[in-house]
C-alpha positions as CSV (number, residue, x, y, z in Angstrom):
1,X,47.2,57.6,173.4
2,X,46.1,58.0,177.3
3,X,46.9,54.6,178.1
4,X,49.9,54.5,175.8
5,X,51.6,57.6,178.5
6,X,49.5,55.8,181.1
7,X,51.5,52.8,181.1
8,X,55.1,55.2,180.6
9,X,54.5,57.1,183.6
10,X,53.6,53.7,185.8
11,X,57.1,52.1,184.1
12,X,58.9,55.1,185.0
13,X,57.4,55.2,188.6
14,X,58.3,51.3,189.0
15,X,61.9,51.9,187.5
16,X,62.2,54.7,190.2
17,X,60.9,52.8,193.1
18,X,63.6,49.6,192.0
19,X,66.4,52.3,191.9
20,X,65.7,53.7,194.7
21,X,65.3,50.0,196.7
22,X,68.8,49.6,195.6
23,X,70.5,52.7,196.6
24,X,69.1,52.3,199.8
25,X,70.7,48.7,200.1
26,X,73.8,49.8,198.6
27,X,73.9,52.6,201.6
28,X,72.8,50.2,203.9
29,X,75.7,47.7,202.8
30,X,78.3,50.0,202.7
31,X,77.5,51.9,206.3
32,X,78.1,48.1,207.9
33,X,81.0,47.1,205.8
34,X,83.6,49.0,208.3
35,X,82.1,46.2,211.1
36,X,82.1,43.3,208.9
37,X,86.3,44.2,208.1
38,X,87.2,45.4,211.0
39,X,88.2,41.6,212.7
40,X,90.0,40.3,209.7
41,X,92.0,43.7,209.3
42,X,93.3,43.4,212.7
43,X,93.8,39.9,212.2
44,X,96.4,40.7,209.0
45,X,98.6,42.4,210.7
46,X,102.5,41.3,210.5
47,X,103.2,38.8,212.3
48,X,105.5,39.5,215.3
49,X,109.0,38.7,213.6
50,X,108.5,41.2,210.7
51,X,108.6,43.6,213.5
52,X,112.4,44.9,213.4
53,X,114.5,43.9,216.7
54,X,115.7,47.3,217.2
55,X,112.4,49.3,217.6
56,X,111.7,49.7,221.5
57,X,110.3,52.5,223.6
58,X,113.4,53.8,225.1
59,X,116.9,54.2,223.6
60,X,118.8,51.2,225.5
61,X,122.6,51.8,227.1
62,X,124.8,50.1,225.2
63,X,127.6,48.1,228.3
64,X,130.8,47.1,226.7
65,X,132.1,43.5,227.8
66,X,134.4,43.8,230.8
67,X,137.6,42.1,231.1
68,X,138.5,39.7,233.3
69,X,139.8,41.2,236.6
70,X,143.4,41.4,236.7
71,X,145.8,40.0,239.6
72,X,146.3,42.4,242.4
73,X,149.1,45.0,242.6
74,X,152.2,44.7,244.2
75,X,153.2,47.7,246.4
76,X,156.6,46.2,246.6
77,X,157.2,45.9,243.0
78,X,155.8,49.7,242.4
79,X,158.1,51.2,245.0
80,X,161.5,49.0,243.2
81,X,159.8,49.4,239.9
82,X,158.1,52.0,239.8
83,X,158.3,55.2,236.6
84,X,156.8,58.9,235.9
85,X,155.0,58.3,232.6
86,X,153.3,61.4,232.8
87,X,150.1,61.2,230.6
88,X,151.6,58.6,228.3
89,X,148.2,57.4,227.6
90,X,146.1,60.4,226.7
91,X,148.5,60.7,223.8
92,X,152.6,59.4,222.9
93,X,154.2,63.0,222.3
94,X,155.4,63.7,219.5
95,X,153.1,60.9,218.7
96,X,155.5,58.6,217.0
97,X,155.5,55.7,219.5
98,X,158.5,56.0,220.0
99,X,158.3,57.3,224.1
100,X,155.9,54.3,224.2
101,X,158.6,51.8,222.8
102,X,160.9,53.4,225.0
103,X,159.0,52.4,228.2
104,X,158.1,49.3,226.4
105,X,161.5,48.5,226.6
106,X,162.6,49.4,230.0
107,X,161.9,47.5,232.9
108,X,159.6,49.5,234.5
109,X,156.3,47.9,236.1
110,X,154.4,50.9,237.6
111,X,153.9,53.4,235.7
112,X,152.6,56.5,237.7
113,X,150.3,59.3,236.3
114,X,150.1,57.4,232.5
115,X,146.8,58.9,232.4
116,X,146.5,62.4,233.2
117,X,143.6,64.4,234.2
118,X,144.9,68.0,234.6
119,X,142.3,70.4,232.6
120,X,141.5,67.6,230.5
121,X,138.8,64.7,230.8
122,X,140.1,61.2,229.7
123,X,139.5,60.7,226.1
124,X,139.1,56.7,226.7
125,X,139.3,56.1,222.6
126,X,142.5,57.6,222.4
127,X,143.8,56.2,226.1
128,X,142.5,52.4,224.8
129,X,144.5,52.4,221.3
130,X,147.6,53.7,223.6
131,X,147.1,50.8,226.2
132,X,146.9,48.8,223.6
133,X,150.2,49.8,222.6
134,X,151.8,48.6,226.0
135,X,153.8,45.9,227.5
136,X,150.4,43.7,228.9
137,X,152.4,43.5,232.6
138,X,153.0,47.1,233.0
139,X,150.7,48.7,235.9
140,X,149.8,52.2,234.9
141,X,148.1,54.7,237.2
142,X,145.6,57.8,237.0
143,X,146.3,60.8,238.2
144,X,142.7,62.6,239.5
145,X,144.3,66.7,239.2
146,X,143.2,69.1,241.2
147,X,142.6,71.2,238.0
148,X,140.0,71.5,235.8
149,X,139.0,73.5,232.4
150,X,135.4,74.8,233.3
151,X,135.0,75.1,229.5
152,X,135.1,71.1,228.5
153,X,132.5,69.3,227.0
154,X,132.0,65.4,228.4
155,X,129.2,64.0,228.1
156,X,127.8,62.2,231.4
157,X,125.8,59.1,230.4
158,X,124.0,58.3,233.6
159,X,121.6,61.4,233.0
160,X,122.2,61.9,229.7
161,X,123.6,65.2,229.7
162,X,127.2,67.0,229.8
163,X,128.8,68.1,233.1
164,X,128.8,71.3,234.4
165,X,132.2,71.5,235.0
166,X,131.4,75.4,236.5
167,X,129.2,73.6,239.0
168,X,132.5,71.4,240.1
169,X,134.9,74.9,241.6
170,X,135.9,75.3,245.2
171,X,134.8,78.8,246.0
172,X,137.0,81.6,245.1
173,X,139.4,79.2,243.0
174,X,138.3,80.6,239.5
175,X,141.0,81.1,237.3
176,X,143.3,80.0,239.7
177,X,145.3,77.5,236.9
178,X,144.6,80.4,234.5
179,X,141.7,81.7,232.3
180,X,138.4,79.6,232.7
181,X,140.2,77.0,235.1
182,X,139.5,76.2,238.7
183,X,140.0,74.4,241.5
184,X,137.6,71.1,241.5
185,X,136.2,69.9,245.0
186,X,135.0,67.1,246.6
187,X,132.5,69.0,248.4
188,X,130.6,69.8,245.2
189,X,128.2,66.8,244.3
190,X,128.8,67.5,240.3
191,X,132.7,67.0,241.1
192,X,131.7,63.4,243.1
193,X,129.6,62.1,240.1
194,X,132.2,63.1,238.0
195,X,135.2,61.3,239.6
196,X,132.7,58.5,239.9
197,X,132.1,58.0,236.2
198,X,135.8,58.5,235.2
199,X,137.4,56.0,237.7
200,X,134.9,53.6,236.8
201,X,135.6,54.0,233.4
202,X,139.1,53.4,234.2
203,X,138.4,50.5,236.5
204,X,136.7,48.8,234.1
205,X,139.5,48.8,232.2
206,X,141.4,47.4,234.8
207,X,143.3,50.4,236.2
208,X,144.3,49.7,239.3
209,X,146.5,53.0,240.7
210,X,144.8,56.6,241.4
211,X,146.6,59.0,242.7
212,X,145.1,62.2,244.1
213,X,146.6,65.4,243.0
214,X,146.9,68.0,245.9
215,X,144.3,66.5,247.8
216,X,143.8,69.7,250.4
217,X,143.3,71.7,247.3
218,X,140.3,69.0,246.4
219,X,138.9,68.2,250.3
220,X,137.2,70.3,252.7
221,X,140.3,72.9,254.5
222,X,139.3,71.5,258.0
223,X,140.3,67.6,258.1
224,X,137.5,66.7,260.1
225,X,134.7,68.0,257.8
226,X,136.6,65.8,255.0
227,X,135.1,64.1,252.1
228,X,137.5,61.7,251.1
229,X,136.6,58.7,253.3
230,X,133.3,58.7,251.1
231,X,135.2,59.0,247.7
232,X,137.9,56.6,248.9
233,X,134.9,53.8,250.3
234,X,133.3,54.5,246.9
235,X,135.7,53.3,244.4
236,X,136.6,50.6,246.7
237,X,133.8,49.5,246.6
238,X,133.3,49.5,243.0
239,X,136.7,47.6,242.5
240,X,134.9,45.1,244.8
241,X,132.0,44.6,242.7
242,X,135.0,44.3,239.3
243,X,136.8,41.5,241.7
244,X,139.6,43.6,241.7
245,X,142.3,45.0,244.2
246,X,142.7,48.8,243.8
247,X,145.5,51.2,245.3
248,X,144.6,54.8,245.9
249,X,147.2,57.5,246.9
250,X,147.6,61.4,247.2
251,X,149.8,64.1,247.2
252,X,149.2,65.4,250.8
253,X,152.0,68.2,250.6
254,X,152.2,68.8,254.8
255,X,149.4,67.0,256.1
256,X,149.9,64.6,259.2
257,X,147.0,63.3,260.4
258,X,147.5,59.9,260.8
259,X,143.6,59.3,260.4
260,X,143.6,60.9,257.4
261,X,147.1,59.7,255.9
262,X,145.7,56.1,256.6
263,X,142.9,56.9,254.3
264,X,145.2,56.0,251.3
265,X,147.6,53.6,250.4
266,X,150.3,55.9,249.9
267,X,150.7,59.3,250.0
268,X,153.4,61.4,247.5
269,X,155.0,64.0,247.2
270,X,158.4,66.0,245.8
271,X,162.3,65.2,246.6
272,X,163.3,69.0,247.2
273,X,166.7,68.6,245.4
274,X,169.4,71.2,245.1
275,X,171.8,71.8,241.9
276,X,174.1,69.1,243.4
277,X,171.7,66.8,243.7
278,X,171.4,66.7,247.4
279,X,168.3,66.3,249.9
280,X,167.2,68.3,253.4
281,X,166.7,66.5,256.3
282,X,164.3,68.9,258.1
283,X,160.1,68.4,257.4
284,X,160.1,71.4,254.8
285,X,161.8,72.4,251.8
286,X,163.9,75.8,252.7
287,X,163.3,76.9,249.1
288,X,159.1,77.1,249.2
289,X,158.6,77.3,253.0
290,X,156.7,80.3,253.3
291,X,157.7,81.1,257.0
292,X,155.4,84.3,257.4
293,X,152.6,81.9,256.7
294,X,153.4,78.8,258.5
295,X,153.4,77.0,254.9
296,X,154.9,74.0,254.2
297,X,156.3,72.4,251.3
298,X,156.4,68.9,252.7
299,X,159.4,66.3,252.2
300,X,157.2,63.4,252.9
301,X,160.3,61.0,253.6
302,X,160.7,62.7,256.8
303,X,159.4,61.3,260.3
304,X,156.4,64.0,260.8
305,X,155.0,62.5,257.7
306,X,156.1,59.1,256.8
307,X,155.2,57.5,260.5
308,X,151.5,58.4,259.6
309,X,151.5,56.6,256.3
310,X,151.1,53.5,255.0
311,X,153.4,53.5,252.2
312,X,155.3,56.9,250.8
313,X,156.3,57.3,247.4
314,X,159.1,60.5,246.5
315,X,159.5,61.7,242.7
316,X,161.7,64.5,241.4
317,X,158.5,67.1,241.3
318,X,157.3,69.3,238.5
319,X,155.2,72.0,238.5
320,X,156.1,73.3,235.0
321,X,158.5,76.4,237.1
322,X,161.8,76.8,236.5
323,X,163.5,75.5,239.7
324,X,161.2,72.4,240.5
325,X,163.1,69.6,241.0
326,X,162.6,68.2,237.0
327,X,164.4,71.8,236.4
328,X,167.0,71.1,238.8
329,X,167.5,67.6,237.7
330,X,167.4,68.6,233.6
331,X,169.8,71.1,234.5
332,X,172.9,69.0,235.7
333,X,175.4,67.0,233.4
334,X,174.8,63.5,232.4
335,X,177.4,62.1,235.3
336,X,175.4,64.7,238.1
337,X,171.7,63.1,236.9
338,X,173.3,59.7,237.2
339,X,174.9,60.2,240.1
340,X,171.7,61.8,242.3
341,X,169.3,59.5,240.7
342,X,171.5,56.2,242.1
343,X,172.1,57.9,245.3
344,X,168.3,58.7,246.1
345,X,166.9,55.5,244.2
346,X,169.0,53.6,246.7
347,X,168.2,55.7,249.8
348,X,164.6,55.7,249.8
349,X,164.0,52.3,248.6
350,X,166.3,51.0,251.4
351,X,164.6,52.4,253.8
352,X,161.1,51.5,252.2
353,X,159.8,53.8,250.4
354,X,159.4,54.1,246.6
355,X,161.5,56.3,244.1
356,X,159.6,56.9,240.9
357,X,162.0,57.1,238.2
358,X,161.6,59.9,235.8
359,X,160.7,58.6,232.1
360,X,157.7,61.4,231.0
361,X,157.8,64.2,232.4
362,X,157.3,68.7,232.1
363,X,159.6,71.1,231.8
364,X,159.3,74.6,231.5
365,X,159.8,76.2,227.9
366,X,162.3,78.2,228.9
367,X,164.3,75.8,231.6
368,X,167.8,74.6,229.8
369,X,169.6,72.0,230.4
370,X,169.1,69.0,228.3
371,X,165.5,67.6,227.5
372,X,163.2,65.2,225.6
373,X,161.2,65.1,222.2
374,X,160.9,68.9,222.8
375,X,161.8,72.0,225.2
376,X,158.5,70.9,227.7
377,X,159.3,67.0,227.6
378,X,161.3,65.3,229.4
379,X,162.5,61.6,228.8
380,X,165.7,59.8,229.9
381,X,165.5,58.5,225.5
382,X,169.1,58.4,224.3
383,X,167.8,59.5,220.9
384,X,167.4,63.0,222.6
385,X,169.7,65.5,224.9
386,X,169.3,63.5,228.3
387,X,170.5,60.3,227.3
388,X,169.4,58.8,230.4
389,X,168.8,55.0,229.7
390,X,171.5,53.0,230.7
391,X,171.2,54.4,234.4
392,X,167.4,53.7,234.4
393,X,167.8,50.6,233.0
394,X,170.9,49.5,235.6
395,X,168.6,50.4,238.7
396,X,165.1,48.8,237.4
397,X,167.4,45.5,236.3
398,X,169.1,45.6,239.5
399,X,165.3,45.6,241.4
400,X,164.1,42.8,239.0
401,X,167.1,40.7,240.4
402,X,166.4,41.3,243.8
403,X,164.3,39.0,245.6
């Protein structure tokens, strides 16, 4: 019987002492296993194709395909040729295409101001599908205002953030165009970067006309601590780098510096018309010169200015007040309008200079006198009260015709 346990207790010991051999190896085995795998894992990875294209460290800027650059301007043309088309592209009022068929059908070739800047950033979608729209010779222009909404949200992709348009004022200009409005100005660097990106933008889509809206509003008040010549050199030099010729003007009211004129290709500015259609022939309109304060509401045909300049351009000038000149002008009969419009078409063009005629324009609500689409528009479209056309039509087909 003491053998018979004997010889249980020494299997049990020797069935122990095997487990335990094997747990041990097992352990053993199972510690290293993490070494033996770890060079094949690395080896199974995907290989690099499966990897999708789009996955990179840092979001990439997407650059739309430029078009070629187009031919250059001609100055000559714009002053024969030349039409108000006041924001045409931000948006065809009452958005019907019809004021875009109606310049479409004209023989305009410049089209001054067809994009419009004043409190409002260029919506480039909705100012592409418009270009689209046009005639593929007409030459429209931007207008840079010299107001801005300090509210607006555009976003600035160089440094991926919005602009601070608050950041852009002149000092003590706030609210001077009305609630949260200002005065933008050159001086300010966030104003700079901000012309910078938008003329670009519009350069790159070939725009070749800028025209600077009140321009001592936007500069430094002393001439000689002036930061045009650095805004001016920079989108020349950008229309370099396109291939392209660009033209850039401004509306320098009273101004006549020569140096500084010459800074521009053109300078602009009002006609000053009484109710019979009739022009001054001193250096400042009687009907804004504030004498007390030596101001001047400039009549840039006159010697004082037009010497200076390289090229002058004259409109029929609106400020949205009843009594600018698209007031006067709106306020006449249909033989009056057609009578002044021939009359100073012909005197400033034979003399050089460039009359812009009047196809989009502002009135005030409140003006009378005939008008466009509705009581703020203005366009010489016979399907409204102006019934303009045929005159229009007569003076651009009579510049076509002339060599």
């Amino acid at each position: 019987m003491k053998a018979f346990f004997s010889s249980k207790i020494i299997l049990f010991i020797l069935l122990v002492a095997i487990l335990g051999w094997a747990m041990y190896w097992f352990v053993v085995f199972s510690e290293k296993q993490p070494e033996i795998m770890e060079e094949p894992a690395e080896a199974a990875l995907p290989a690099p194709a499966l990897v999708p294209e789009t996955t990179v460290a840092e979001p990439q800027k997407i650059i739309r395909p430029l078009p070629p650059p187009p031919p250059p301007p001609s100055m000559e043309r714009m002053k024969r040729e030349g039409c108000v088309a006041d924001g045409l592209l931000n948006g065809d009022f009452p958005k019907d295409g019809k004021t875009i068929e109606l310049v479409n059908n004209s023989k305009c070739y410049y089209l001054s101001r067809a994009i419009e800047t004043w409190l409002e950033p260029p919506d480039w979608k909705d100012i592409d599908e418009n270009r689209a729209k046009l005639r593929a010779d007409l030459l429209p222009g931007m207008f840079l205002a010299e107001a801005i909404d300090i509210k607006r949200n555009y976003y600035y992709p160089d440094e991926n953030r919005d602009f601070d348009f608050g950041d852009m004022c002149r000092k003590g200009s706030k609210n001077f165009w009305g609630e949260h409005t200002c005065k933008p100005s050159f001086a300010r660097e966030e104003y700079r970067k901000y012309v910078r990106f938008i003329t670009r933008a519009a350069m790159d889509r070939n725009i070749q006309v800028f025209l600077i809206g009140q321009v001592y509003h936007q500069d430094a008040k002393d001439q000689e601590d002036t930061i045009v010549p650095e805004v001016v050199a920079d989108m020349r030099q950008y229309a370099a780098i396109r291939g392209m010729t660009i033209f850039i003007g401004a509306q320098t009211n009273d101004i006549d510096n020569p140096e500084y004129l010459k800074l521009f290709d053109f300078i602009e500015g009002g006609v000053g018309i009484d109710a019979a259609g009739n022009i001054e022939s001193g250096p400042c309109f009687s009907r804004w010169w504030k004498k007390e304060g030596d101001w001047c509401w400039g009549l840039l045909w006159h010697e004082r200015f037009a010497k200076n300049a390289r090229n002058v351009f004259l409109h029929f000038d609106w400020s949205g007040k009843i009594g600018d000149d698209m007031s006067t002008y709106t306020r006449m009969d249909a033989e009056t309008r057609a009578r002044t419009v021939r009359k100073l078409y012909g005197y400033f063009t034979e003399r050089g200079m460039g009359f812009l005629l009047p196809y989009v324009a502002r009135l005030h609500v409140d003006n009378g006198g005939c008008y466009g689409p509705a009581k703020r528009y203005y366009t010489p479209d016979n399907r409204f009260g102006c019934k303009d056309e045929a005159v229009m039509n007569e003076l651009l087909q009579k510049a076509r015709a002339t060599p």
